[in-house]
C-alpha positions in Angstrom: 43.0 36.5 16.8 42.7 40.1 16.7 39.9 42.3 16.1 39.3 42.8 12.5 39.4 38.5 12.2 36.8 38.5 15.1 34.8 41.1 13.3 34.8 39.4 10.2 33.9 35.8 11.9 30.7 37.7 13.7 29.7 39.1 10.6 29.7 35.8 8.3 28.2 33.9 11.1 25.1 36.4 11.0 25.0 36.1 7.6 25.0 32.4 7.8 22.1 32.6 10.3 19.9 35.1 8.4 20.7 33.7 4.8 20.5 29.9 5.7 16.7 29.9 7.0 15.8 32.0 3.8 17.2 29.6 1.8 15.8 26.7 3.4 12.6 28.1 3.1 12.7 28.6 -0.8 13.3 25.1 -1.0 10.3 23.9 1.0 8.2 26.0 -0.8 9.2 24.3 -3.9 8.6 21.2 -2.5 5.2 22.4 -0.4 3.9 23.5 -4.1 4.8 20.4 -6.0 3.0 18.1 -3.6 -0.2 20.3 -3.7 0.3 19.8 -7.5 0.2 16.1 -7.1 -2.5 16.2 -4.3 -4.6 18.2 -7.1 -3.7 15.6 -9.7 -4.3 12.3 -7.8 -6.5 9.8 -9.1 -7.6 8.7 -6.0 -9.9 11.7 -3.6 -9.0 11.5 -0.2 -12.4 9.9 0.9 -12.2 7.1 -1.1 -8.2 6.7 0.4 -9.7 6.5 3.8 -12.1 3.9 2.8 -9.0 1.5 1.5 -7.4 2.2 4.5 -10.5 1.0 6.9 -11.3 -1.6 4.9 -7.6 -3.2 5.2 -6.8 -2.6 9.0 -10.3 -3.1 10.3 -10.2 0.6 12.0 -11.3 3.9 11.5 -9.5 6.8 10.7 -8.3 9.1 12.7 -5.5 11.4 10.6 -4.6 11.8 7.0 -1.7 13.0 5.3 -0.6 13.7 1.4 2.2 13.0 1.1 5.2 10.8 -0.9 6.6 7.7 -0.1 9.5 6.5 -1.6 8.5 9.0 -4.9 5.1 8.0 -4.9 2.6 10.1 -3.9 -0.6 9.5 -1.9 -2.4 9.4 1.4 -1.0 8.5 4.6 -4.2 7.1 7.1 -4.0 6.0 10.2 -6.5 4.1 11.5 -7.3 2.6 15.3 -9.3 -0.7 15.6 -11.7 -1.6 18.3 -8.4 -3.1 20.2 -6.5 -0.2 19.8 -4.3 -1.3 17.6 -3.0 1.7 15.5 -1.9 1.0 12.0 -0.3 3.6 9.7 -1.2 2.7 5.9 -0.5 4.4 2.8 -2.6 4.7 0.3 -1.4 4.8 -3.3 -2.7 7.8 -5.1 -2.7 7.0 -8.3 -4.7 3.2 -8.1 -6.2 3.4 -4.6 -3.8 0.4 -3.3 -3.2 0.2 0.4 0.8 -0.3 -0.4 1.9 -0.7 3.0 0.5 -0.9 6.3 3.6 -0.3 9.1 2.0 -1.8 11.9 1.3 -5.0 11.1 4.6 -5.3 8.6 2.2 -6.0 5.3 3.6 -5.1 2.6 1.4 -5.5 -0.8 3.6 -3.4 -2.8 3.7 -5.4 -6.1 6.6 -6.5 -7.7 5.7 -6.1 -11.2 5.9 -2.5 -10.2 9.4 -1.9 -11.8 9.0 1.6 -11.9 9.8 1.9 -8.2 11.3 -1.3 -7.3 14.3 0.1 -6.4 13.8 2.2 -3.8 11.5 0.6 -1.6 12.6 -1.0 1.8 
């Protein structure tokens, strides 16, 4: 390689590494905005997600997330019981529905839910 090629390689890889994190962080502003947007639209307040959430597992809270799920968005809780059992529930924000609680593998997602049938796991 001679000098000019190794010149040219420096100078696109500091381009890379100075445009890419920009970039990147255009995008997850977008996406930071559009999630407050739905936090600010849900049905459901975040008080009354943590009370699905206790009610279901038995626990009591100890974090909550907005978030999206499979292009739903809501709350994710996670709750600890007297046992310590941890469960991580989410909490749909539109109907108040505990949807799925990950640490005991219930899932109450409906089926008559056609809307997003097809991309849950």
């Amino acid at each position: 390689m001679n000098s000019k090629t190794i010149r040219a390689a420096l100078i696109a890889a500091m381009l890379v590494g100075v445009a890419g994190p920009a970039l990147a962080g255009v995008d997850s502003r977008a996406t930071d905005r559009a999630e407050m947007d739905a936090a600010l639209a849900s049905k459901v307040s975040l008080t009354e997600a943590v009370k699905a959430a206790e009610a279901q597992s038995g626990g009591q809270a100890m974090e909550v997330v907005f978030g999206d799920e499979n292009g739903r968005f809501g709350y994710e809780v996670t709750t600890i019981t007297p046992d310590r059992e941890e469960h991580n529930l989410f909490v749909d924000g539109s109907t108040g529905s505990v949807v799925k609680d990950k640490a005991t593998g219930d899932d109450r997602e409906r089926d008559d839910d056609a809307e997003h049938s097809d991309d849950r796991d």
